[in-house]
PQR file with spaces between the fields and no chain letter, atoms N, CA, C, O and H, PARSE charges and radii, in Angstrom:
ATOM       1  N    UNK     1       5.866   -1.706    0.309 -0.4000 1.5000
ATOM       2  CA   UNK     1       4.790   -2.545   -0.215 -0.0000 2.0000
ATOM       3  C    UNK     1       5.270   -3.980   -0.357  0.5500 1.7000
ATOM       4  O    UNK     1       4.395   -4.847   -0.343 -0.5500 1.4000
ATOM       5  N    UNK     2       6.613   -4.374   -0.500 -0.4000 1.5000
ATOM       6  CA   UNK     2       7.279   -5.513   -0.524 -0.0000 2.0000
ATOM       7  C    UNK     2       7.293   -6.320    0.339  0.5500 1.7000
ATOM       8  O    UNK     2       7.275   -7.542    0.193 -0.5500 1.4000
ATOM       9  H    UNK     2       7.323   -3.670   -0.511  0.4000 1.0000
ATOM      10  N    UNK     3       7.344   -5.346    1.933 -0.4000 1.5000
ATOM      11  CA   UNK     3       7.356   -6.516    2.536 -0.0000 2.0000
ATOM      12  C    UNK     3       5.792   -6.531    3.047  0.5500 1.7000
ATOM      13  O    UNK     3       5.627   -7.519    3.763 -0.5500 1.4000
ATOM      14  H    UNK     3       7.358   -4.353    2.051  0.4000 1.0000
ATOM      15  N    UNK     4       4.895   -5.948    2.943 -0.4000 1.5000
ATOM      16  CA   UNK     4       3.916   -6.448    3.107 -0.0000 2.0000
ATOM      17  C    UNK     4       3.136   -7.315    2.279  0.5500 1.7000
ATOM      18  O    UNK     4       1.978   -7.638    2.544 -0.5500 1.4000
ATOM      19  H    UNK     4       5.030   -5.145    2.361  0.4000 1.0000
ATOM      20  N    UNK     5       3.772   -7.687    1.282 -0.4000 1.5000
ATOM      21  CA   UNK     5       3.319   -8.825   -0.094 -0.0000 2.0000
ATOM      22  C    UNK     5       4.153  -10.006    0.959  0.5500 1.7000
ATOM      23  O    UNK     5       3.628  -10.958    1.537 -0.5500 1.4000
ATOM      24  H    UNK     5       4.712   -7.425    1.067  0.4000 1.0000
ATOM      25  N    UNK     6       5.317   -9.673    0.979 -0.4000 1.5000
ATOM      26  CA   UNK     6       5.650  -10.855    1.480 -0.0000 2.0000
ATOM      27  C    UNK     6       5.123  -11.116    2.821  0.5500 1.7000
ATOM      28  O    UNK     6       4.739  -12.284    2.870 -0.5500 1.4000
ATOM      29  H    UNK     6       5.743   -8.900    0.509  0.4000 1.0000
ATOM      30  N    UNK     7       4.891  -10.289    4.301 -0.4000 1.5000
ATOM      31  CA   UNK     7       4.236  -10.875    5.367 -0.0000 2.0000
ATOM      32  C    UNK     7       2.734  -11.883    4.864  0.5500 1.7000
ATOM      33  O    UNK     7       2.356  -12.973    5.293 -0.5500 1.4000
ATOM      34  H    UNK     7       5.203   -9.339    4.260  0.4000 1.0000
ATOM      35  N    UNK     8       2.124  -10.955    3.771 -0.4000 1.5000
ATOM      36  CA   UNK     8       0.759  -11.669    3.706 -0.0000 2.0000
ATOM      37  C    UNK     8       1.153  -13.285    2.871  0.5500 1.7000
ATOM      38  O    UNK     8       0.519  -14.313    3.107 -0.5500 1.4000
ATOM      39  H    UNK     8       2.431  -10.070    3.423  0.4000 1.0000
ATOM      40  N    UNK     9       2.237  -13.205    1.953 -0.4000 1.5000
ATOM      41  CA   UNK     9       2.176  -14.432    1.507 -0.0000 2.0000
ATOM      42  C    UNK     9       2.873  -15.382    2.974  0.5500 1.7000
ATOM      43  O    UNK     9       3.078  -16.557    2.670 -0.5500 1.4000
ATOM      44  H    UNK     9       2.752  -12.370    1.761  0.4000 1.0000
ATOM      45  N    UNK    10       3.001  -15.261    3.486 -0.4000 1.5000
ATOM      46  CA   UNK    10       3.848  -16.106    4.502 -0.0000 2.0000
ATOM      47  C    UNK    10       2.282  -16.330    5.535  0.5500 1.7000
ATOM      48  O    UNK    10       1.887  -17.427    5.928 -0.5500 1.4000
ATOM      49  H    UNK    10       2.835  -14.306    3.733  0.4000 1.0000
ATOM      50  N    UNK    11       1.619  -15.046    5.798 -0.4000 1.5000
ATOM      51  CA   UNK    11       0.421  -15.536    6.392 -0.0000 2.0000
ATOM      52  C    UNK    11      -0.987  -16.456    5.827  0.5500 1.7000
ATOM      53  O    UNK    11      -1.902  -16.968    6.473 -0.5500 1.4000
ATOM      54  H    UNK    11       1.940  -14.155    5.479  0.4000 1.0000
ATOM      55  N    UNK    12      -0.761  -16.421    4.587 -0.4000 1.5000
ATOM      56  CA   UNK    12      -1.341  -17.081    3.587 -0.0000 2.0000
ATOM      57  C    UNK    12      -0.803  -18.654    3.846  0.5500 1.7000
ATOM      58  O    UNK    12      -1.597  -19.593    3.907 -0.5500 1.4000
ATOM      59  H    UNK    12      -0.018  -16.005    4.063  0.4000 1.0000
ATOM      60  N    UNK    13       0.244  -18.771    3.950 -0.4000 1.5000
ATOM      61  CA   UNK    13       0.642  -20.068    3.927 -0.0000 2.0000
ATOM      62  C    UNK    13       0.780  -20.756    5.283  0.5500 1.7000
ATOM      63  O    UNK    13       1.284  -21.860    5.490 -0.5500 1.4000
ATOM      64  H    UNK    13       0.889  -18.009    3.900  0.4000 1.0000
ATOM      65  N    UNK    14       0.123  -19.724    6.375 -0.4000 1.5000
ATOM      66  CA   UNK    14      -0.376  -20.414    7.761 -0.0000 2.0000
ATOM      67  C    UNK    14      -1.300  -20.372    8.262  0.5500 1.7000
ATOM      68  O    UNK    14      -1.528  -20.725    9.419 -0.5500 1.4000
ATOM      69  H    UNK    14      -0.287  -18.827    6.207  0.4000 1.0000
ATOM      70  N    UNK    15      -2.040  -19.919    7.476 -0.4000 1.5000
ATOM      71  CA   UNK    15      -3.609  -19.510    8.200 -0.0000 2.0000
ATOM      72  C    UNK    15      -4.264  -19.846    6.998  0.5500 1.7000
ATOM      73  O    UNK    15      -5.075  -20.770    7.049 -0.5500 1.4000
ATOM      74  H    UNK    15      -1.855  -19.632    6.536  0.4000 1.0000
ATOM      75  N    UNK    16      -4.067  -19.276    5.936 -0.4000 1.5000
ATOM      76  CA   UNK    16      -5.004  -19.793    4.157 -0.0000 2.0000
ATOM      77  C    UNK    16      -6.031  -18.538    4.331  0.5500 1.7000
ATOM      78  O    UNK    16      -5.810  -17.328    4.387 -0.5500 1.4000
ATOM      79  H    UNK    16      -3.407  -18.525    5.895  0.4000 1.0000
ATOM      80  N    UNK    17      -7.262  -19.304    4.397 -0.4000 1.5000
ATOM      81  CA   UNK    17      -8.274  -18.244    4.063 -0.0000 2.0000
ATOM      82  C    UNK    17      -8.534  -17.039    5.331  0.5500 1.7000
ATOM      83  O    UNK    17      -9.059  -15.950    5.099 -0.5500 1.4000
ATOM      84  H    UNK    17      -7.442  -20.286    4.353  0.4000 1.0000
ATOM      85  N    UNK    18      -8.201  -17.343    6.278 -0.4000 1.5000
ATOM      86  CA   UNK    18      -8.131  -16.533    7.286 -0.0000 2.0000
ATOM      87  C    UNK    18      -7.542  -15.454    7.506  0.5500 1.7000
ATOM      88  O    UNK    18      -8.105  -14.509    8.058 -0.5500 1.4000
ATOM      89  H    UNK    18      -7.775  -18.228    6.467  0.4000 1.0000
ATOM      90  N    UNK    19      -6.084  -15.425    7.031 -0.4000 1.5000
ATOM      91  CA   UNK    19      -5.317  -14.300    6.485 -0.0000 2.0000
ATOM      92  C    UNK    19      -5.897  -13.378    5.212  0.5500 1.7000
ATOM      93  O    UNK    19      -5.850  -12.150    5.143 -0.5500 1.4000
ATOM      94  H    UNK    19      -5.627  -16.193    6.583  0.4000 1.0000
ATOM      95  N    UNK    20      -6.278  -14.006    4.540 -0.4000 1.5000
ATOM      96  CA   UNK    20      -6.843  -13.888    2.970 -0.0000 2.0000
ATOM      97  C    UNK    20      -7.723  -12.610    3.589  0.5500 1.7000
ATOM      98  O    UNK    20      -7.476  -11.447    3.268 -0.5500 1.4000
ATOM      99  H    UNK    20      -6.317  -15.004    4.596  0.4000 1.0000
ATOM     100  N    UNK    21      -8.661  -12.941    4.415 -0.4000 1.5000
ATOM     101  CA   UNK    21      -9.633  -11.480    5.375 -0.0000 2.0000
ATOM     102  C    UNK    21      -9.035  -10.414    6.174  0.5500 1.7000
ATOM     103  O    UNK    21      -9.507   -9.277    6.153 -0.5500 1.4000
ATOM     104  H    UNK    21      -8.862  -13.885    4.676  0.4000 1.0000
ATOM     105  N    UNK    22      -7.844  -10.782    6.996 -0.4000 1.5000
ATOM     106  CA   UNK    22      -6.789  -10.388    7.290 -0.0000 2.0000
ATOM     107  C    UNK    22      -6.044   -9.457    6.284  0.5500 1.7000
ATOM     108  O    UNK    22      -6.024   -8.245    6.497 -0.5500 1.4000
ATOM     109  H    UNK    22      -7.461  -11.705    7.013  0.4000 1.0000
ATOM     110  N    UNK    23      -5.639   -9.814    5.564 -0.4000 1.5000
ATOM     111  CA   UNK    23      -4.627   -9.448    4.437 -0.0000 2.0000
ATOM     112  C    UNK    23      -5.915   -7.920    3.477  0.5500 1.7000
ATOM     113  O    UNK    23      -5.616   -6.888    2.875 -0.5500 1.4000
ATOM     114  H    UNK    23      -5.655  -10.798    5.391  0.4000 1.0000
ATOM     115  N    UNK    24      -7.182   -8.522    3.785 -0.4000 1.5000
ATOM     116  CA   UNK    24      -8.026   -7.494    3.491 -0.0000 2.0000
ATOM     117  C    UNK    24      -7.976   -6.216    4.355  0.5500 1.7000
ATOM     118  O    UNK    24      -7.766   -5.065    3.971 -0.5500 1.4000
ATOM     119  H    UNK    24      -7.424   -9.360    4.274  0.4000 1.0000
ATOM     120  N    UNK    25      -8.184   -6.605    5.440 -0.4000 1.5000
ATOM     121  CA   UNK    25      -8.784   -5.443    6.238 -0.0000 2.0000
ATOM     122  C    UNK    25      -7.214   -4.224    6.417  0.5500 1.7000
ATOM     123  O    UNK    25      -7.114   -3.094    6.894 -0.5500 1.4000
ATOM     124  H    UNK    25      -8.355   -7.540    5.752  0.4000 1.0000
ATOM     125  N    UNK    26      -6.135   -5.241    5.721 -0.4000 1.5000
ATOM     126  CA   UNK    26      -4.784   -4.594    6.683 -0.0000 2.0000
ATOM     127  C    UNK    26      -4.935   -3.260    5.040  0.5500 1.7000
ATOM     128  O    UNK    26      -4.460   -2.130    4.928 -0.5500 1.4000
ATOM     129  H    UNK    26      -6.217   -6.159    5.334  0.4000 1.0000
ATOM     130  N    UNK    27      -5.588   -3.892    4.280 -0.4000 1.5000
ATOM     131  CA   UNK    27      -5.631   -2.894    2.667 -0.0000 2.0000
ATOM     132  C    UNK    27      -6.219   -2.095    2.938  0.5500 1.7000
ATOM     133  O    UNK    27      -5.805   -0.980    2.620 -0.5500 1.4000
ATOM     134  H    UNK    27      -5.974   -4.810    4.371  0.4000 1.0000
ATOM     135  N    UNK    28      -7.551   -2.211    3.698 -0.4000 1.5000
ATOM     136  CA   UNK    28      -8.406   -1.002    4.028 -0.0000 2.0000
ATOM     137  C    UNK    28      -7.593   -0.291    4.779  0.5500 1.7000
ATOM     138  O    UNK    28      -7.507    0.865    4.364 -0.5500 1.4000
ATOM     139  H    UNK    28      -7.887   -3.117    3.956  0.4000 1.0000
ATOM     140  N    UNK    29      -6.597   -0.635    6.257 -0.4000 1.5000
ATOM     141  CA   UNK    29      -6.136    0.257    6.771 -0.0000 2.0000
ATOM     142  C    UNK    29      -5.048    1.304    6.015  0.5500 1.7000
ATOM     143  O    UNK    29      -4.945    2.526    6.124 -0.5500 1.4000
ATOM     144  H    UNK    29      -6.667   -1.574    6.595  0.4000 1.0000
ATOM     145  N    UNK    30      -4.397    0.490    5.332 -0.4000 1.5000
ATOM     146  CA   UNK    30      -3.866    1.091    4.648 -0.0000 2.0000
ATOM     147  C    UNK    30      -4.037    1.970    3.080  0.5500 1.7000
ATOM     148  O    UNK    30      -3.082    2.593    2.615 -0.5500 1.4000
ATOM     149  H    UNK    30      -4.481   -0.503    5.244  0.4000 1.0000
């Protein structure tokens, strides 16, 4: 779960809100 906190904060900080939907859908998959 760690490093997926950390991929999303790192995608957060290159994409912003785009990841933010991203970072959603990867929760649903998982």
């Amino acid at each position: 779960m760690s490093g997926e906190r950390q991929v999303g904060i790192v995608l957060v900080s290159h994409s912003g809100p785009v990841a933010e939907s991203v970072a959603e859908l990867a929760r649903g998959l998982a």
